[in-house]
C-alpha positions as CSV (number, residue, x, y, z in Angstrom):
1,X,107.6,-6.8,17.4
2,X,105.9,-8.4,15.1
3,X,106.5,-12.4,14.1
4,X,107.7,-13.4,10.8
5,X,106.0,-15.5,8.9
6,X,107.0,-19.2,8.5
7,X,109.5,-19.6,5.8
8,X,109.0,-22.3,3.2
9,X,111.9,-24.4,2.2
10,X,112.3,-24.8,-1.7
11,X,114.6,-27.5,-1.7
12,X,113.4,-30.7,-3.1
13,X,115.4,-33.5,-1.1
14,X,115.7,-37.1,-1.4
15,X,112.6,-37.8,0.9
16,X,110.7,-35.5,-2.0
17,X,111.9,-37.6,-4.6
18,X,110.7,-41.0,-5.9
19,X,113.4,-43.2,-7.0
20,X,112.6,-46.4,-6.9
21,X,111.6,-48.6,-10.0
22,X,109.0,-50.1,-8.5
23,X,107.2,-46.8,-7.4
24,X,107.5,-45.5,-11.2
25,X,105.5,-48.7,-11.8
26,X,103.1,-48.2,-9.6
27,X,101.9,-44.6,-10.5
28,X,101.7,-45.6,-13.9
29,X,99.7,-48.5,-13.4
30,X,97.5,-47.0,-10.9
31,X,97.5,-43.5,-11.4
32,X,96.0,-40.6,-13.5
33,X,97.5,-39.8,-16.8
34,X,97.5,-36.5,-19.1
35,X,99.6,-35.0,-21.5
36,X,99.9,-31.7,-21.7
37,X,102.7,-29.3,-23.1
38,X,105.9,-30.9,-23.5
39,X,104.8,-33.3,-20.6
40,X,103.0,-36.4,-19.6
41,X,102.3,-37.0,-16.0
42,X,101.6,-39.6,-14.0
43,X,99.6,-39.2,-10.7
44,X,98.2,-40.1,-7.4
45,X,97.3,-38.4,-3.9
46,X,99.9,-38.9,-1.4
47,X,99.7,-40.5,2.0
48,X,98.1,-38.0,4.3
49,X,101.1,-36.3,6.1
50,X,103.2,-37.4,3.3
51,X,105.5,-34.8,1.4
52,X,104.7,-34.3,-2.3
53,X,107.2,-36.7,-4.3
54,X,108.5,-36.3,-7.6
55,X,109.9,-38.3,-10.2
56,X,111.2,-37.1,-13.9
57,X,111.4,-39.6,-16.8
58,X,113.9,-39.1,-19.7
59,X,113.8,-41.2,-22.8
60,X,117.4,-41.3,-24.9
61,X,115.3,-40.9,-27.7
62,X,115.3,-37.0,-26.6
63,X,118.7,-36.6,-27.6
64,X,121.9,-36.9,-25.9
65,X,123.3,-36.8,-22.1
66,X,123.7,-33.0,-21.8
67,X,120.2,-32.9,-23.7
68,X,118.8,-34.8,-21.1
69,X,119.8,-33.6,-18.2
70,X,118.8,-30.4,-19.2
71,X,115.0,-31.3,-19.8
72,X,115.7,-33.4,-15.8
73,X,116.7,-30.0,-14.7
74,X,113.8,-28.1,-16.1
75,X,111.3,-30.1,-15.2
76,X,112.6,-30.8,-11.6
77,X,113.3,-26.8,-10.8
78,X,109.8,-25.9,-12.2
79,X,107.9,-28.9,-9.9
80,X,110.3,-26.9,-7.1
81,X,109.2,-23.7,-7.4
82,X,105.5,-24.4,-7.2
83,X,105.5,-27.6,-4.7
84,X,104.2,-25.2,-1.9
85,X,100.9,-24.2,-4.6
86,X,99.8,-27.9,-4.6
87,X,96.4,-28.4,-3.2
88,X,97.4,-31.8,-1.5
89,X,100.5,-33.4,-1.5
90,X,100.5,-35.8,-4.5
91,X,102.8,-38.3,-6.0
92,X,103.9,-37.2,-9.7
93,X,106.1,-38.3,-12.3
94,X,107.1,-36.2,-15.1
95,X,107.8,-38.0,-18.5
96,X,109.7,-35.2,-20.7
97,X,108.3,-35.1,-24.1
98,X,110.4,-34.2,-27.6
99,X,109.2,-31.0,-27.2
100,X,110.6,-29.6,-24.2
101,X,114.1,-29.9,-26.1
102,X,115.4,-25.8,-26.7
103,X,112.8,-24.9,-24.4
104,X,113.0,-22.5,-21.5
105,X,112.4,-23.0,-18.0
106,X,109.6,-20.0,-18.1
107,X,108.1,-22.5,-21.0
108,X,108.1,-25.6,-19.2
109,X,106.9,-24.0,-15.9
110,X,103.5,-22.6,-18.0
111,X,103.0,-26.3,-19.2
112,X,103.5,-27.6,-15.5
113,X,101.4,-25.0,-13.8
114,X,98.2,-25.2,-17.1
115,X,97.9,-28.8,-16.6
116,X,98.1,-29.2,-12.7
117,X,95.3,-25.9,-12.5
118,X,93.2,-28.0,-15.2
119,X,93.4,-31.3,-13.3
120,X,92.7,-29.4,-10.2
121,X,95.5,-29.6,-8.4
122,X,97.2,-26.1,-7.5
123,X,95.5,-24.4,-4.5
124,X,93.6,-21.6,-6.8
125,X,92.2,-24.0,-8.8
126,X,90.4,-26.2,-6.0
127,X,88.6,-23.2,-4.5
């Protein structure tokens, strides 16, 4: 009988998620920045052993609560669907841009996936 292959979780729990002001701080004083698509993102390679972390930034000025949370929920469900493609675990903050608003979630996981393989950082691009 042949084994299974080790299943990957896709949940993104709190240990996965970066939450405190002070860390937000940090990555954007110390870490890479790019803009790309409806995104700017703020970066740095994790502790080794670490899990990848993620943090999403919402201005108001994107509109109101339900328009907000709906660019938070993009943005967090795309970085969860691709976490396992990462080439090392990173710290990474998401800052939604005005253009992610009416967008779809196939739309905002091109822009996530373009810039991470352009900065090098999803497994097919490091080879």
């Amino acid at each position: 009988m042949d084994a299974a292959p080790p299943r990957r979780r896709f949940d993104l729990p709190r240990r996965a998620r970066i939450t405190r002001g002070g860390h937000f701080v940090r990555l954007k004083a110390t870490g890479r920045r790019v803009a790309w698509g409806c995104m700017v993102a703020n970066w740095l390679p994790a502790a080794p052993g670490a899990p990848s972390q993620l943090g999403v930034i919402v201005s108001r000025r994107l509109g109101g609560a339900v328009v907000r949370n709906r660019a938070r929920r993009l943005l967090k469900e795309s970085f969860r669907l691709h976490q396992h493609e990462l080439a090392q675990p990173i710290e990474l903050v998401l800052v939604a841009r005005n253009s992610i608003v009416g967008r779809v979630r196939a739309e905002v996981e091109k822009d996530l996936l373009a810039g991470l393989a352009r900065n090098r950082l999803l497994k097919s691009a490091s080879a």
